[in-house]
VORO-600566 format. One line per 5 residues: number of its first residue (from 1); their letters; for each residue z, y, x of C-alpha. Coordinates in Angstrom, 1 decimal, decimal comma. Layout:
<nodes>
NUM> a> Z:Y:X | ...;
</nodes>
This chain:
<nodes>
1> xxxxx> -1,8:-5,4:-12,7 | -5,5:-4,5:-13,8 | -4,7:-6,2:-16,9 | -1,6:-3,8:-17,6 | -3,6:-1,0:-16,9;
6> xxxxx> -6,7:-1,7:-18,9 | -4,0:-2,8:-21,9 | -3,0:0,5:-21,7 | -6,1:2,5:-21,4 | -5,6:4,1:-18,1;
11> xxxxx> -8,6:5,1:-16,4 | -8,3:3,7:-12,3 | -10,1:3,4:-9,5 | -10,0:0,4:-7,4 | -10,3:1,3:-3,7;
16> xxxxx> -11,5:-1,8:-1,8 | -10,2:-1,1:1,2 | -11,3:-4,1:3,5 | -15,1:-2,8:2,3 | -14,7:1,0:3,3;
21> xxxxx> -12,0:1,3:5,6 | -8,9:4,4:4,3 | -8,8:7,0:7,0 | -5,3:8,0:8,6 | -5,1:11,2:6,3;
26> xxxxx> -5,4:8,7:3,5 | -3,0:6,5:4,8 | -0,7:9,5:5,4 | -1,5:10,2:1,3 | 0,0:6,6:0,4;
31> xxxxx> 2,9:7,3:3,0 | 4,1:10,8:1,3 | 3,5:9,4:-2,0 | 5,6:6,1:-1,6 | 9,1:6,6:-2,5;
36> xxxxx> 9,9:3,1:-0,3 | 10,5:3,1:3,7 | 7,2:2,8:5,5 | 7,8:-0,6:6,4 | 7,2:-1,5:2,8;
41> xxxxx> 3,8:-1,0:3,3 | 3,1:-3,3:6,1 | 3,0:-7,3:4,7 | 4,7:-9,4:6,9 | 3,1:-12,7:6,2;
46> xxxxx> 1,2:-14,9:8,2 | -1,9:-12,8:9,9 | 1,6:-10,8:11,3 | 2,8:-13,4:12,6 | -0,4:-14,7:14,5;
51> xxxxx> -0,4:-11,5:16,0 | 2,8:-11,2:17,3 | 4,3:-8,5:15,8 | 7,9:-7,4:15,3 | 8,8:-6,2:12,3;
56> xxxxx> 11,2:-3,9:13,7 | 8,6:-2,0:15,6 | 7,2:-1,1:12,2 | 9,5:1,2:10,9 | 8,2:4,7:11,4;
61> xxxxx> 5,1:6,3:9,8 | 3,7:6,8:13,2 | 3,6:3,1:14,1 | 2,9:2,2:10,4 | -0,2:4,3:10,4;
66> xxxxx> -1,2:2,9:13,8 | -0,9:-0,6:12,7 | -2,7:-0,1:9,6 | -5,6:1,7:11,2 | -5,8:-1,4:13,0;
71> xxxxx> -5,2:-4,1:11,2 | -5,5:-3,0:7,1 | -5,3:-6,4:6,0 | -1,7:-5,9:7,0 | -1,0:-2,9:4,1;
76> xxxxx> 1,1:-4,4:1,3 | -0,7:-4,0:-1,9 | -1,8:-2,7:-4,5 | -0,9:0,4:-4,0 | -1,2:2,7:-7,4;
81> xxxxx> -1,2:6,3:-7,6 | -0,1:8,6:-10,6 | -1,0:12,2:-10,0 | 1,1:12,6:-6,3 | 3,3:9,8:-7,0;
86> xxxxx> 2,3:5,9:-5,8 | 3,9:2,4:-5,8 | 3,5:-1,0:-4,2 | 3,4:-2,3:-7,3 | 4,1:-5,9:-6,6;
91> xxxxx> 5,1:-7,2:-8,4 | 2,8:-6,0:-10,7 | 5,2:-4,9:-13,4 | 6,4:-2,4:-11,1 | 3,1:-0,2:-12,8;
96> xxxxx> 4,8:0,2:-15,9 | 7,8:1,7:-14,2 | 5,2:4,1:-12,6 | 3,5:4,7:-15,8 | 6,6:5,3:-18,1;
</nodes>
């Protein structure tokens, strides 16, 4: 996905998230910005499952911002924004769709 964007001369950020932890308000941001249900966001993949998590608890933005604050290694990514529009883009080509 970095590759797509460099090929294309966009200038990005990358927001390391894990480093400097988002803050609900930008969590919130990536909510109102994703067109996709806010379980999108959350991965369901193996750290989910050693914590014993439903994914049918994660549904709302409420509990989706709660989980996240708790656990952000759960949030699907990358995320990319375009002015006040975002995507999960993963698969990756799902920037171009974003960029086009």
């Amino acid at each position: 996905m970095l590759e797509i964007l460099r090929d294309r001369g966009v200038e990005f950020d990358v927001v390391e998230y894990l480093k400097t932890p988002l803050t609900r308000a930008d969590l919130e941001r990536i909510l109102a910005a994703v067109p996709d249900p806010p379980a999108d966001l959350v991965r369901k993949d193996k750290r989910f499952g050693e914590l014993g998590l439903d994914a049918d608890a994660y549904v709302t933005d409420v509990a989706v911002l709660d989980l996240l604050g708790e656990h952000p290694e759960l949030m699907q990514r990358p995320v990319v924004f375009r002015g006040d529009e975002a995507r999960i883009c993963r698969p990756s080509a799902v920037v171009e769709e974003l960029l086009d």
